[in-house]
C-alpha positions, 0 to 999 in steps of 0.5 A: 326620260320619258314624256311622263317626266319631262311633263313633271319636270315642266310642272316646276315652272311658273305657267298659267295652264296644264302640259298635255304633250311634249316632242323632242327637237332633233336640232342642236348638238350640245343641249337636250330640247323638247316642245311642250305644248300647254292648254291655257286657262283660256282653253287655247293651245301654246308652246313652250321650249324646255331644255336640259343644259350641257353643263360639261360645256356650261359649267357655271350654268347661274352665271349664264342664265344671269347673263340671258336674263340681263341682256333680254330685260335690257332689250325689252326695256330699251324698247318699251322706252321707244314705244316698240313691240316686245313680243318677238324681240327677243327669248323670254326664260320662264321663271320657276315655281320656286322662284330659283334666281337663274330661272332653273331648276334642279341644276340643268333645267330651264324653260323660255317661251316658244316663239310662234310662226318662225322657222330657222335655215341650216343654209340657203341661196336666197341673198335676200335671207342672207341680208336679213341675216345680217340684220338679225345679227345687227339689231342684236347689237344695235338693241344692246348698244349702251350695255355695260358689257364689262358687267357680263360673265365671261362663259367659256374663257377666251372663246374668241381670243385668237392668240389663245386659239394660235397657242393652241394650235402650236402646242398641238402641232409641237406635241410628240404624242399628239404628232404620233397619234394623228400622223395620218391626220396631220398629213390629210391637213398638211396644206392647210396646218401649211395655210393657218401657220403663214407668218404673216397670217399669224400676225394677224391674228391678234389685231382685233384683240389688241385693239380691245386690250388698248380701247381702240374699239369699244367692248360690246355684248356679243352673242358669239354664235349668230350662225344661220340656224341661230337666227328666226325667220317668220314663217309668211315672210322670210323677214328676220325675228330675231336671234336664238341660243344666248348661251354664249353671249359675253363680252367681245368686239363687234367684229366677232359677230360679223365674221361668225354669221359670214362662217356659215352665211358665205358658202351654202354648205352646211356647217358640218360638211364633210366634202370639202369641194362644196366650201366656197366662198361667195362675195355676193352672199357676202355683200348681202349679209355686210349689206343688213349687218351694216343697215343696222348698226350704221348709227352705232358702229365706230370708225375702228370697228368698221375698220375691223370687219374686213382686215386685209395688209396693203403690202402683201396678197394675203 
């Protein structure tokens, strides 16, 4: 698709001003995004962030979009309510000239406002960008504490319900075709199918599910992906704005949030890396990141979720 189009296509949404260019980002893997910069009725240059939606991935694309916009007009007016600025609180969608519910356009397309002076990592050494990680990813649940997060669809089905994960893992280490197929790849994986599969880690893997299922913790919003590269930083100090690509924000436990931002936050690989010799763990990486989670959520997390952010048995070494 050419500029010339994707300039048309960015004409559907409600900005005051003329689109004058428009330059793809080569960031993300599953949506297609360009930056589109406008000339204001103020003669003023600013940007806007268009997308073309995977909806192989997202399928119901409506419900989604009605959970952004839920969960942002709950943030902004939390705010304005304390009397905070709202201005990088936050994604902002843009609404269509047709006025279409969602906030898309024929089918795939949407737009939100671009968040100007911030940059994203893919990793980093720095604990103190680590710890304002943390605080990203903390303020996204302290914002939202009081949602009615049952209220929300849940996008991709059981995402992060961890015995459909384990079920998963046993129908394909029990599939014949699956086994003839991938011999030599189950056999590169041999000590780690070997590592996953310990009975007593498998115990474990429903602990935070069924804590959710019986109300020992309470059913939070959660943003699902708070990865470093889903998180801006301003540019001038290293300071966390706020969290990007709500596209998997669904119900779930706190917990979730924690461990997703650690997958990426603890090691300085990259989260595509191939060598695994450059996996490591990092307790100090993650203290700073427990350390700004914890500074923000301190007045709403329970004593059952603290609890669920570093599950470890007193009887065994796993």
């Amino acid at each position: 698709m050419n500029k010339e189009e994707l300039i048309n296509i960015a004409k559907n949404f409600k900005i005051a001003g003329e689109p004058i260019n428009i330059e793809k980002c080569e960031s993300g893997h599953i949506n297609k995004t360009y930056a589109i910069t406008y000339k204001t009725e103020k003669g003023e240059n600013k940007k806007y962030i268009l997308q073309y939606v995977n909806t192989n991935v997202f399928p119901n694309l409506p419900e989604l979009m009605k959970n952004i916009k839920n969960v942002t007009s709950f943030m902004e007016e939390k705010a304005q309510e304390k009397g905070e600025t709202t201005s990088r609180l936050t994604i902002k969608m843009i609404d269509t000239i047709d006025n279409n519910p969602y906030a898309i356009y024929n089918q795939n397309w949407r737009m939100e406002e671009f968040i100007d002076n911030t940059k994203t990592y893919l990793t980093t050494e720095n604990l103190s960008i680590l710890e304002e990680a943390g605080k990203a990813a903390g303020k996204f649940q302290k914002h939202l504490h009081g949602f009615p997060a049952e209220e929300l669809y849940e996008i991709i089905p059981k995402f992060h319900y961890t015995p459909n994960r384990v079920n998963q893992l046993n129908e394909a280490l029990t599939s014949k075709a699956n086994l003839e197929q991938r011999k030599e790849r189950f056999e590169l994986a041999k000590d780690v199918i070997k590592f996953v599969t310990d009975e007593k880690r498998l115990n474990k893997t429903n602990i935070i599910t069924n804590k959710l299922e019986n109300k020992e913790i309470p059913l939070r919003v959660t943003h699902n992906d708070t990865k470093l590269s889903n998180i801006l930083f301003d540019k001038d100090t290293d300071k966390a704005v706020c969290l990007i690509d709500l596209d998997t924000v669904m119900p779930g436990a706190l917990a979730y949030d924690f461990g997703e931002g650690l997958r990426t936050g603890i090691t300085t690989a990259k989260e595509d890396e191939q060598d695994l010799s450059k996996i490591k763990i990092d307790i100090d990486r993650f203290e700073s990141y427990a350390k700004g989670f914890l500074s923000e959520v301190k007045e709403t997390i329970t004593k059952e979720e603290l609890e669920t952010l570093t599950l470890r048995s007193v009887d065994d070494d796993i």
